[in-house]
C-alpha positions as CSV (number, residue, x, y, z in Angstrom):
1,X,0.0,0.0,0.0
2,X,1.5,3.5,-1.1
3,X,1.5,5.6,1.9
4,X,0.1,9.4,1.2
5,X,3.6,10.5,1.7
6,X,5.0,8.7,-0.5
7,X,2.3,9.4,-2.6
8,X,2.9,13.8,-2.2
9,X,6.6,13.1,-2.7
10,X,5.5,11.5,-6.0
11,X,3.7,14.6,-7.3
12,X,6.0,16.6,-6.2
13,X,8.4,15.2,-8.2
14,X,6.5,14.5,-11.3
15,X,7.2,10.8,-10.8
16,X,3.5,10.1,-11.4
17,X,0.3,12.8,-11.7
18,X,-3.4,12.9,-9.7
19,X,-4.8,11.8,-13.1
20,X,-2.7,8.4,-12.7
21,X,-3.5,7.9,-9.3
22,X,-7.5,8.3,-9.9
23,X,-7.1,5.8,-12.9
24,X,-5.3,3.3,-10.9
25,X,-7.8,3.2,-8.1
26,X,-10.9,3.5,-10.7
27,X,-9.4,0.6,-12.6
28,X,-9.1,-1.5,-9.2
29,X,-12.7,-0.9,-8.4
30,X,-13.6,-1.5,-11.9
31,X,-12.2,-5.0,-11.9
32,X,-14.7,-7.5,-12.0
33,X,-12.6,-10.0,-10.1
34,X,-12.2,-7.9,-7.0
35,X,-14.4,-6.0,-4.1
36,X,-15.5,-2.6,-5.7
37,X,-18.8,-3.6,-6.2
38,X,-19.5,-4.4,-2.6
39,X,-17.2,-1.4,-1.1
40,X,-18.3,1.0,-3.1
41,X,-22.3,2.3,-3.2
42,X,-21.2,5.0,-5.4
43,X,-18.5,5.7,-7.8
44,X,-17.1,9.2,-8.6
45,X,-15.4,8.4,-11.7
46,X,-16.5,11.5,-14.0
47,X,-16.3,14.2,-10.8
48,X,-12.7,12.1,-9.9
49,X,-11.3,12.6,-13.0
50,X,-12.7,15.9,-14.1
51,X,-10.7,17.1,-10.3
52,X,-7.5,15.3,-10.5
53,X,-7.2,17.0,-13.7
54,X,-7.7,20.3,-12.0
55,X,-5.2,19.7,-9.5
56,X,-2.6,18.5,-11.8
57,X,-3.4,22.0,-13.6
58,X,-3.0,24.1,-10.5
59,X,0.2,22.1,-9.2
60,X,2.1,22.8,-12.6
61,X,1.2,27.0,-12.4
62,X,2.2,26.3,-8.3
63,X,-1.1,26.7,-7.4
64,X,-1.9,23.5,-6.0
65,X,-4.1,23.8,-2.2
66,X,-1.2,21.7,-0.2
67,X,0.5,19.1,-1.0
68,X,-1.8,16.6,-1.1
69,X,-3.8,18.0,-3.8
70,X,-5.0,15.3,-6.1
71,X,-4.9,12.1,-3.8
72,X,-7.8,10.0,-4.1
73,X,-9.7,9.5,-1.1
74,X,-13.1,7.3,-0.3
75,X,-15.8,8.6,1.8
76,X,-18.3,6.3,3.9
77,X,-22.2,6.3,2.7
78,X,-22.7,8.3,6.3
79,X,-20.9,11.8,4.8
80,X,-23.5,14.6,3.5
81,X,-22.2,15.4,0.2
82,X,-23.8,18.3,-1.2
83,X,-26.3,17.3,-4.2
84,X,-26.2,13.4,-2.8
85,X,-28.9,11.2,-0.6
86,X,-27.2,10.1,2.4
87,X,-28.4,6.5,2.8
88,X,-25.5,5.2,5.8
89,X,-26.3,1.8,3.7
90,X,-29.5,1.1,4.0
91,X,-32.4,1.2,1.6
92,X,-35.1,3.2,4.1
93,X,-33.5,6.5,3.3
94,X,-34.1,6.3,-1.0
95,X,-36.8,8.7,-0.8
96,X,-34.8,10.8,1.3
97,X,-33.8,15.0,0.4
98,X,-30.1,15.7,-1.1
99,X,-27.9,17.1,1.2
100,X,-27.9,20.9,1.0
101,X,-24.3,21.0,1.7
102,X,-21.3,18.7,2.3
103,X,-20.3,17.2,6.0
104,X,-17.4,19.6,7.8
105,X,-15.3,17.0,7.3
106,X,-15.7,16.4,3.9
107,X,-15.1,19.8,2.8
108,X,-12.0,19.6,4.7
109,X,-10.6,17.7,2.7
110,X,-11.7,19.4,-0.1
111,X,-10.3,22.1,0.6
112,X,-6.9,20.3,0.9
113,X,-7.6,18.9,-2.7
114,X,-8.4,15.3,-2.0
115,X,-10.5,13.7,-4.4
116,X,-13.2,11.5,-3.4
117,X,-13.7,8.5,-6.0
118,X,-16.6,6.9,-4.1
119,X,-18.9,6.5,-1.2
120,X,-18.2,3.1,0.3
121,X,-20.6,0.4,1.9
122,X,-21.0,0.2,5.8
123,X,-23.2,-1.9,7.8
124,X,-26.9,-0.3,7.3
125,X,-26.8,2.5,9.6
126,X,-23.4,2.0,11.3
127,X,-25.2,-0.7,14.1
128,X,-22.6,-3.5,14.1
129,X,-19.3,-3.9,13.9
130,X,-19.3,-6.7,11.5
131,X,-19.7,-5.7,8.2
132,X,-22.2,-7.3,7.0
133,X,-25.0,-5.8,4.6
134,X,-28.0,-7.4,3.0
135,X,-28.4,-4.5,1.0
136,X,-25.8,-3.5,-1.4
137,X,-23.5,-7.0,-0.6
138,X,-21.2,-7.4,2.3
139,X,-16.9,-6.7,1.0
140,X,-14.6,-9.3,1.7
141,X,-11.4,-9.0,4.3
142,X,-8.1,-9.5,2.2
143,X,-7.5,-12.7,4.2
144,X,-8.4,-16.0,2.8
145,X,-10.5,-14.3,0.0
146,X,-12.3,-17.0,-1.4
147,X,-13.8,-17.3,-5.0
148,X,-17.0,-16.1,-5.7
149,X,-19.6,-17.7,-4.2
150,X,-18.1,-19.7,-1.0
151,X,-18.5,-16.8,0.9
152,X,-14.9,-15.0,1.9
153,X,-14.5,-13.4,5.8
154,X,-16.2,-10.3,7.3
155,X,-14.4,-7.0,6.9
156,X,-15.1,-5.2,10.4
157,X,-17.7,-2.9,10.4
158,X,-19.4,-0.4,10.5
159,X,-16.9,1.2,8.0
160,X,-16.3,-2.0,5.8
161,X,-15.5,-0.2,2.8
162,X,-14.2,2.1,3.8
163,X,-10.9,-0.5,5.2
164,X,-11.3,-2.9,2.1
165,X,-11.1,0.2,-0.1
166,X,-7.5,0.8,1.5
167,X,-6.7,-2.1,1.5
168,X,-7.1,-3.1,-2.2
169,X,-5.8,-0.1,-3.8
170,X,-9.2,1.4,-4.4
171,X,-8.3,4.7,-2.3
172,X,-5.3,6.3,-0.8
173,X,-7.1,7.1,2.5
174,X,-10.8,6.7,3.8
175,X,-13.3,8.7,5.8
176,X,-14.8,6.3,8.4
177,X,-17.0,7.2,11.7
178,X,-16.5,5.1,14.9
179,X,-19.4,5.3,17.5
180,X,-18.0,1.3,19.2
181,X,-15.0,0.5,17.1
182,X,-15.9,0.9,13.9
183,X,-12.4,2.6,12.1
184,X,-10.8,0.2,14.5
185,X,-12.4,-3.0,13.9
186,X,-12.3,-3.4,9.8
187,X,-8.7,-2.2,10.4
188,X,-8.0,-4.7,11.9
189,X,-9.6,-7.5,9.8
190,X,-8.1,-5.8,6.7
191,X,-4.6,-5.3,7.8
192,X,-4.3,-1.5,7.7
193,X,-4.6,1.2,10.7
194,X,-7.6,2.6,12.3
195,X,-8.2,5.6,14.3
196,X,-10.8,7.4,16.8
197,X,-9.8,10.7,17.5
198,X,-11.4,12.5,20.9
199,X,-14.7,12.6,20.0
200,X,-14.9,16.7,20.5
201,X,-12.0,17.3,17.7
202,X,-13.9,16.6,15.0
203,X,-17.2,18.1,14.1
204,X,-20.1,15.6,13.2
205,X,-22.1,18.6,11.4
206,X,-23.1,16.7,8.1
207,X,-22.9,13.8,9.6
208,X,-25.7,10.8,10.2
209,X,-25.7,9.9,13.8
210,X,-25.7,6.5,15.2
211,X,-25.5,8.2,19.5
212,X,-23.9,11.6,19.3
213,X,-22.3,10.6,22.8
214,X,-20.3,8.2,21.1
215,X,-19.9,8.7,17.4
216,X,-16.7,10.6,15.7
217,X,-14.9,10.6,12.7
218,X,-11.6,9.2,11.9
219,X,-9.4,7.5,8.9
220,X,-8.5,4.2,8.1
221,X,-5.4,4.5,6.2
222,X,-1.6,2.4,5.1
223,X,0.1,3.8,8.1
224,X,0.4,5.9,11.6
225,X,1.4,8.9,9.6
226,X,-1.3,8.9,7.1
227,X,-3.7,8.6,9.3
228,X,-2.0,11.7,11.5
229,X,-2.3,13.7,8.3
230,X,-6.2,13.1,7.8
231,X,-6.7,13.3,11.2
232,X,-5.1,16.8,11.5
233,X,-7.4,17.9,8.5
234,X,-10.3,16.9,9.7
235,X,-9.6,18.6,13.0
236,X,-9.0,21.6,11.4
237,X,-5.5,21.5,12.0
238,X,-2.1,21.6,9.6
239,X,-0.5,18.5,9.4
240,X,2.8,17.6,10.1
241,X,5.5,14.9,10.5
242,X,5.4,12.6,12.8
243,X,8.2,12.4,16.2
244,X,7.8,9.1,17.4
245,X,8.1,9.0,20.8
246,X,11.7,6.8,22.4
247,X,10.5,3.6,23.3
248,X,13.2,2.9,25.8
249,X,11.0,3.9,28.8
250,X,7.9,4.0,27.3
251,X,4.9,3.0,29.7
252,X,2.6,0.7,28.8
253,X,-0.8,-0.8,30.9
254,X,-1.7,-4.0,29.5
255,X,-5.2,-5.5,31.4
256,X,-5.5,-8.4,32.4
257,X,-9.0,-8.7,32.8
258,X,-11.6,-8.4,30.2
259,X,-10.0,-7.4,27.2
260,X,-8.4,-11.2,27.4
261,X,-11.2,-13.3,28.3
262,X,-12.1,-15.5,25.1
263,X,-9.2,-14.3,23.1
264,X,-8.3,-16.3,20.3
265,X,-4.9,-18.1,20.1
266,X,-3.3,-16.4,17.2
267,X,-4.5,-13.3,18.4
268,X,-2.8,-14.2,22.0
269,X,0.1,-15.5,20.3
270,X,0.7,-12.1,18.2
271,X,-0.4,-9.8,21.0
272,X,2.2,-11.8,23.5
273,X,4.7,-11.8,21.2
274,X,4.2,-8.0,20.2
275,X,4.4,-7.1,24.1
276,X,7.9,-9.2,24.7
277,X,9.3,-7.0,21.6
278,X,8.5,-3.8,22.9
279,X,9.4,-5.0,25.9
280,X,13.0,-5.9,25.1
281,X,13.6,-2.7,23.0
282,X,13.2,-0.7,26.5
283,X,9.5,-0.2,27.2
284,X,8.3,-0.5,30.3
285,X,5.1,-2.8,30.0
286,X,3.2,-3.6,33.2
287,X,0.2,-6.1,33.6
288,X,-2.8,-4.9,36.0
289,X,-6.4,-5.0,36.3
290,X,-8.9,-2.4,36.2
291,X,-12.2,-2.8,38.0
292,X,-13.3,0.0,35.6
293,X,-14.4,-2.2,32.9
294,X,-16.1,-4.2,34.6
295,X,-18.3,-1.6,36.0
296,X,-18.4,0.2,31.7
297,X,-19.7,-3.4,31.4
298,X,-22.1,-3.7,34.2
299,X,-23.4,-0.3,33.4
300,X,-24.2,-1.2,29.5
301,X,-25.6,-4.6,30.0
302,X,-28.7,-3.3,28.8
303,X,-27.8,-2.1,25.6
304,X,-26.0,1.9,26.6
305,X,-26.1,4.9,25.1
306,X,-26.2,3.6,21.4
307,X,-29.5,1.9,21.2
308,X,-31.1,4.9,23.2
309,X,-29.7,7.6,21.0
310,X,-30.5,5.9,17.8
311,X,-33.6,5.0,18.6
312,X,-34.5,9.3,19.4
313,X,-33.6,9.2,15.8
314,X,-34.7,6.5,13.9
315,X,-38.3,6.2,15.6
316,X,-40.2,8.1,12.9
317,X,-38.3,6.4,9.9
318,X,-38.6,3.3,11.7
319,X,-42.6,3.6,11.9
320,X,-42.6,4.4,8.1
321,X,-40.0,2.4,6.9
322,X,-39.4,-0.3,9.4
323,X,-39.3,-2.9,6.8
324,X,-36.8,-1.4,5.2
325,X,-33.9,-2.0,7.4
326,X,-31.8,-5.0,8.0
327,X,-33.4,-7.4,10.7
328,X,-30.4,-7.2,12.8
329,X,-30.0,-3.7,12.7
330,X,-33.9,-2.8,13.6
331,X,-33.9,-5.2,16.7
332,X,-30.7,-3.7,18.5
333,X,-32.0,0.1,17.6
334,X,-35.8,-1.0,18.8
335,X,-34.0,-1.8,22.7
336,X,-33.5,1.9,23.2
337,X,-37.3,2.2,23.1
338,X,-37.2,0.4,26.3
339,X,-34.5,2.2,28.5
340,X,-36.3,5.2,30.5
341,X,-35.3,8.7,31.0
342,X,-34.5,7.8,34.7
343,X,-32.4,4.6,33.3
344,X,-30.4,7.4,30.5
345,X,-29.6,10.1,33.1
346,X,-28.5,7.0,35.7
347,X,-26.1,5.6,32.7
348,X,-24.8,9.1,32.3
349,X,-24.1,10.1,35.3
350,X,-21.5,6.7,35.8
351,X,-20.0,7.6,32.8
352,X,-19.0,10.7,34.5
353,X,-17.6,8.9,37.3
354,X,-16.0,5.5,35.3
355,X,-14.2,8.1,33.3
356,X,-12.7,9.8,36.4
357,X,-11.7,6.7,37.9
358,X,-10.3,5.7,34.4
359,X,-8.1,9.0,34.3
360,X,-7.0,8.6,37.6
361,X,-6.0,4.5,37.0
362,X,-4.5,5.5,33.8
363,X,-2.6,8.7,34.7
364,X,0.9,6.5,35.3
365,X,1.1,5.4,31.7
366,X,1.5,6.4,28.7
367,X,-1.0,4.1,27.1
368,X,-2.8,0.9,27.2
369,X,-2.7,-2.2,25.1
370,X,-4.5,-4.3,24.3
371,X,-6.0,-6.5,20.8
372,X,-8.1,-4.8,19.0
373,X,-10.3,-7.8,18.5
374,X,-10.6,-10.5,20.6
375,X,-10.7,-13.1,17.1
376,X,-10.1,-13.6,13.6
377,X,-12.5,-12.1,11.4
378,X,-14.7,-15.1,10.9
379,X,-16.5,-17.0,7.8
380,X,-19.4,-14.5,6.4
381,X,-21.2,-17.9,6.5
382,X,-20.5,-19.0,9.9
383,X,-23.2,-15.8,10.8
384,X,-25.8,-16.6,9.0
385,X,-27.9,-18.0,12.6
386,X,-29.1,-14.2,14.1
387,X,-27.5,-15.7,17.7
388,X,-24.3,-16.4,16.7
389,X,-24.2,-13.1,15.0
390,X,-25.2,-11.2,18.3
391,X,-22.9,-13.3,20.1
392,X,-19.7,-12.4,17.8
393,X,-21.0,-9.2,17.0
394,X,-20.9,-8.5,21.3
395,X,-17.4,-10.2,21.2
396,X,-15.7,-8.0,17.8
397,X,-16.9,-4.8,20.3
398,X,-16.0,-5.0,23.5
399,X,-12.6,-4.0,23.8
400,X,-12.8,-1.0,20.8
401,X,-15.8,0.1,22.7
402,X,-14.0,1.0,26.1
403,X,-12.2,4.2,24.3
404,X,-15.6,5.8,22.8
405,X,-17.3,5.0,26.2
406,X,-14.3,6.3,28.0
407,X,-14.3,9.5,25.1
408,X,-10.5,8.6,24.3
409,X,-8.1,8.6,21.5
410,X,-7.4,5.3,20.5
411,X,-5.6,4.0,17.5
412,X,-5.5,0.2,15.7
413,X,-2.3,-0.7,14.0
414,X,-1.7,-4.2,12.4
415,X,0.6,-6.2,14.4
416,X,0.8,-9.7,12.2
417,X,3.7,-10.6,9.7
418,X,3.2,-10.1,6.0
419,X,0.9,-13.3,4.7
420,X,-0.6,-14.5,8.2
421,X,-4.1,-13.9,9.7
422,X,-4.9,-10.1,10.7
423,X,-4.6,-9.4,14.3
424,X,-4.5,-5.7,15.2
425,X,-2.5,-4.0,18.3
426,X,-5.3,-0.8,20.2
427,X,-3.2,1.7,21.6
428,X,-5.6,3.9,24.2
429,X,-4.3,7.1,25.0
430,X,-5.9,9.9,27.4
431,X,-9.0,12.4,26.6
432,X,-7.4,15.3,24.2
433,X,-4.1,13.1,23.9
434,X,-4.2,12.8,20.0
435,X,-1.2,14.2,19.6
436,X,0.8,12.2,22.1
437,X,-0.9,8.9,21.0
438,X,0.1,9.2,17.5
439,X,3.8,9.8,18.3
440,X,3.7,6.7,20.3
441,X,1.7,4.9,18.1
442,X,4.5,5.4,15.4
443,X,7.1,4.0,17.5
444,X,5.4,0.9,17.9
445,X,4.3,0.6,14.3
446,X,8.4,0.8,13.6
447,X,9.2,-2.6,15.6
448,X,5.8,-4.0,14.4
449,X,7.1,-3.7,10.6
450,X,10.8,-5.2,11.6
């Protein structure tokens, strides 16, 4: 995967143009034997061309916006673009208005002269973090891609294609949202990095909301530094080069309860081995408990935040268009209709007080590891019974889930050698720590490619 550096220092140079890197990512989604028909919902082709030929204009009269002018980007079907029906993957939302105007974020990067090629295939309404869509197809993880028809492993949701369109070629960068793990979780599964700034960063305006406690908007991208750069836009902010932090001293939290239970054994075998080479290049990694999740999960058992929150929203649609939407998805939004005012303020109010007790547990270290995923991304087939998918479903987001709960940054970053099963490594960092996390994120992502 071409990093977006790499891919700036190319322009730069005049070793390649925007109009060659659309056409290469057009072609890839255009290929009948790959996964641009179920990653993408919409392809940009005229708009992507008609604007990398613009940018390659402005950069040879030194006009160009900055200096990523002209790399192709993918935006998740969640994004308001102006002109477009915002359908978050689902089929209810057809008869729905055009946006008026385009998401914050996505004239960010506009602004920066990204080009969009496509709006990219989630899980209908962002409600699981599988991947899976009845509606528009579900895309395939990279790993053990079988042939047509015998069905190929889940990609991590909610922002499926939005990781598979990395992945493959198909985009430089991608805009995903992440309300329980869901820029984390298809990283993951796809073998490229995830991240979920603090939530407050990033504006939502434009954006469809899942539980506006919860949701934000991150990238899924080749590496630590790409996703820094994207990050920074959509914060508002200029980008710049990464500092990775030293490792030698570095201090890392690793839990031992929870985030363990039921872990796979390639995934324990990666994670362990991960931790004894940070460990031996200096780093200071120290295994402990903390009662806190326990209490995050005694406090959601019912459902939390999400199913509440969506369910303010989707009660009206839901009444006209219930059946519309995906099964799966309705049930787990149709809970919230059950959890009482009394029950939403109590859940609140020890969020408040989880996330104090979090700070103060955390405040020693500089960040805490842990797998992203519990598993493997399993067999689209093996989900077809609606109990095992709840039950994996449950599994896929418990440990991505503690950061948005806990409102942290929190970054995924593949840990498995070139050729073996995905497993990815979750660094959390501290509430407004972006910065920090990412220049210790890029240390680890160093040994993690030796």
């Amino acid at each position: 995967m071409q990093t977006l550096t790499q891919a700036a220092a190319s322009l730069a140079s005049g070793r390649t143009t925007a109009r060659k890197l659309i056409e290469t990512c057009l072609e890839r989604i255009a290929d009948p034997g790959g996964e641009g028909a179920r990653s993408y919902v919409a392809v940009y082709a005229e708009q992507a061309r008609a604007s990398a030929d613009a940018m390659d204009m402005l950069r040879r009269v030194g006009r160009a916006p900055g200096p990523y002018a002209g790399l192709p980007i993918s935006l998740k079907d969640l994004f308001d673009v102006a002109g477009e029906v915002t359908a978050a993957g689902s089929t209810a939302l057809a008869d729905a208005k055009p946006a008026t105007a385009h998401a914050a974020v996505v004239s960010r990067m506009l602004a920066q002269g990204f080009v969009p090629v496509g709006r990219t295939n989630m899980t209908e309404f962002a409600f699981s973090g599988l991947g899976i869509n009845p509606h528009f197809g579900t895309p395939r993880s990279p790993w053990q891609r079988d042939p047509e028809g015998s069905g190929g492993r889940i990609p991590g949701g909610s922002s499926s294609g939005a990781a598979v369109s990395v992945a493959d070629g198909m985009a430089l960068a991608a805009l995903g949202t992440d309300t329980g793990g869901s820029c984390r979780i298809p990283s993951a599964f796809c073998g490229v990095v995830g991240y979920k700034p603090t939530a407050r960063r990033v504006p939502l305006s434009g954006v469809l909301p899942l539980a506006p406690s919860l949701d934000s908007v991150g990238p899924l991208a080749p590496s630590v530094q790409c996703c820094a750069i994207v990050d920074a836009i959509l914060a508002g902010q200029a980008p710049r080069a990464l500092e990775p932090m030293q490792l030698r001293g570095l201090r890392l939290a690793v839990p031992g309860n929870l985030v363990m239970d039921g872990v796979d054994s390639v995934v324990a075998e990666v994670f362990g081995r991960t931790l004894n080479r940070l460990g031996a290049l200096g780093a200071r990694v120290t295994h402990l408990a903390f009662p806190q999740f326990e209490r995050m999960a005694a406090v959601n058992a019912q459902g939390g935040l999400a199913p509440a929150e969506a369910y303010a929203w989707h009660r009206t649609l839901l009444a006209r268009q219930g059946d519309a939407y995906d099964p799966r998805v309705r049930s787990r939004i149709e809970r919230g209709a059950a959890m009482t005012g009394s029950e939403l303020i109590a859940l609140q109010t020890a969020r408040i007080e989880i996330r104090a007790s979090m700070d103060a547990a955390t405040s020693p270290f500089d960040a805490v590891v842990m797998p992203t995923t519990p598993m493997l991304p399993p067999r689209i087939d093996s989900l077809e019974d609606d109990a095992e998918y709840t039950r994996v479903n449950n599994l896929v987001l418990r440990n991505t889930s503690l950061a948005n709960f806990l409102d942290r940054c929190s970054i995924s970053i593949p840990a498995s050698r070139r050729g073996d099963a995905p497993v990815g490594l979750m660094l959390m960092g501290e509430t407004g720590g972006d910065e920090r996390l990412f220049a210790i994120a890029a240390a680890v992502e160093s040994v993690l490619k030796e």
